[in-house]
DONUMAR-429519 format. One record per residue (C-alpha): x, y, z. Coordinates in steps of 0.001 Angstrom, whole numbers, plus 524288, in hexadecimal, padded with zeros to 5 digits. Layout:
<pts>
XYZ
...
</pts>
This chain:
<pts>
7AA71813D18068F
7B60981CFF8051F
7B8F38208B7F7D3
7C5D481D827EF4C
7C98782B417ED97
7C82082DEE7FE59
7CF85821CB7FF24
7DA1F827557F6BA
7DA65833AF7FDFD
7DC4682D0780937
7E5508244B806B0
7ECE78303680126
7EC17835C080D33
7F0A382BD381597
7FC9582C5780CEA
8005583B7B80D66
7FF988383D81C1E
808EB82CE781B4F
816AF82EFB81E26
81E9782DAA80F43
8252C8213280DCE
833968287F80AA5
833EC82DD781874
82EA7820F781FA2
83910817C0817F6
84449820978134F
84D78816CD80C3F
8416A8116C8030F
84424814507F688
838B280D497EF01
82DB6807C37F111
822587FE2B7E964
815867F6137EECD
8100D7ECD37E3C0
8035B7E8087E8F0
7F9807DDED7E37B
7ED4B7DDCE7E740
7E4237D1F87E87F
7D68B7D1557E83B
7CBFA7C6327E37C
7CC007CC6A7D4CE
7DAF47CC047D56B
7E8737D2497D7E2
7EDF57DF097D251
7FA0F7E4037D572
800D27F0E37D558
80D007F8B37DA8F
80F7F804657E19A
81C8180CC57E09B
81F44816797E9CF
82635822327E9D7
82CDC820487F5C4
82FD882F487F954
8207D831B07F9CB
81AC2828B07FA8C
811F4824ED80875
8151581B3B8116C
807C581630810EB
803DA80B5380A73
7F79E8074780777
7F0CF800427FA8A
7E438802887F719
7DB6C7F49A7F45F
7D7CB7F4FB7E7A5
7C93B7F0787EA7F
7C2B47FD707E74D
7B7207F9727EFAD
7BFCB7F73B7F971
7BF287FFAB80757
7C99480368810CE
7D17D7F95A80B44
7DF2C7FA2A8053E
7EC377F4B18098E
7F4E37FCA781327
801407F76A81157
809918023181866
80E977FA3F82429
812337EF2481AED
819927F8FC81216
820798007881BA2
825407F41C82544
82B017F1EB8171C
8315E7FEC781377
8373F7FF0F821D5
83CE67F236820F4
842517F765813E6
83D427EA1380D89
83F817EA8D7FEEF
832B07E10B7FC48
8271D7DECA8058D
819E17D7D0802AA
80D597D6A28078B
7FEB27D4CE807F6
7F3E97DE0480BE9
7E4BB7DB0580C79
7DB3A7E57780A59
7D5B67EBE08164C
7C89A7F0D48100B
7BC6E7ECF880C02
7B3397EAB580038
7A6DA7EC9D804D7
7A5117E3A5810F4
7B0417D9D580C7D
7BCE17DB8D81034
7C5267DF40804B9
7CB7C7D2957FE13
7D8117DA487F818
7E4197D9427FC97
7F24A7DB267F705
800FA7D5F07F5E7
80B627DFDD7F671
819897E3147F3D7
821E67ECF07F99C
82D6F7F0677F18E
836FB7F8BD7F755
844408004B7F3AA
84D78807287FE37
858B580F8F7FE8D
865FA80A278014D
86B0080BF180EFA
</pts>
């Protein structure tokens, strides 16, 4: 079982390592992912703001099962069809890849991309 804070770290590297998101899709000028999450106790929902000019082009959501394992929600290919597209909106689902302990993980989530570009 790989502790949160190796997780973290990991994830963090993963991201350094990532091209940023300003030199993949020049003309974005803002960008938001509200997510809800859905599990049997419930939905919570949150958003994400990113600052475009550092942020990663990686994309991924950790479940929010904290007995969860290798789980989470990699979203990147979703997002960045998206961003290339230059789509203002985009939604979509994601199940959780993980497990809690020899059950498949039972989260998954909704999410919206919101988007903002530069004029041509």
């Amino acid at each position: 079982m790989m502790a949160a804070g190796q997780r973290s770290l990991e994830r963090r590297k993963r991201e350094d390592e990532t091209p940023r998101l300003a030199a993949l899709i020049p003309d974005l000028a803002g960008l938001q992912i509200s997510v809800t999450e859905h599990s049997a106790a419930g939905s919570s929902k949150h958003l994400k703001h990113f600052v475009v000019e550092r942020a990663p082009s990686l994309f991924v959501i950790v479940c929010g099962d904290e007995r969860c394992q290798e789980g989470g929600h990699d979203i990147t290919t979703e997002v960045m069809q998206a961003l290339r597209s230059r789509r203002a909106t985009q939604t979509g689902d994601h199940e959780c890849s993980g497990t809690t302990g020899s059950a498949p993980c039972t989260r998954r989530i909704d999410y919206e991309i919101t988007a903002k570009y530069l004029l041509a």
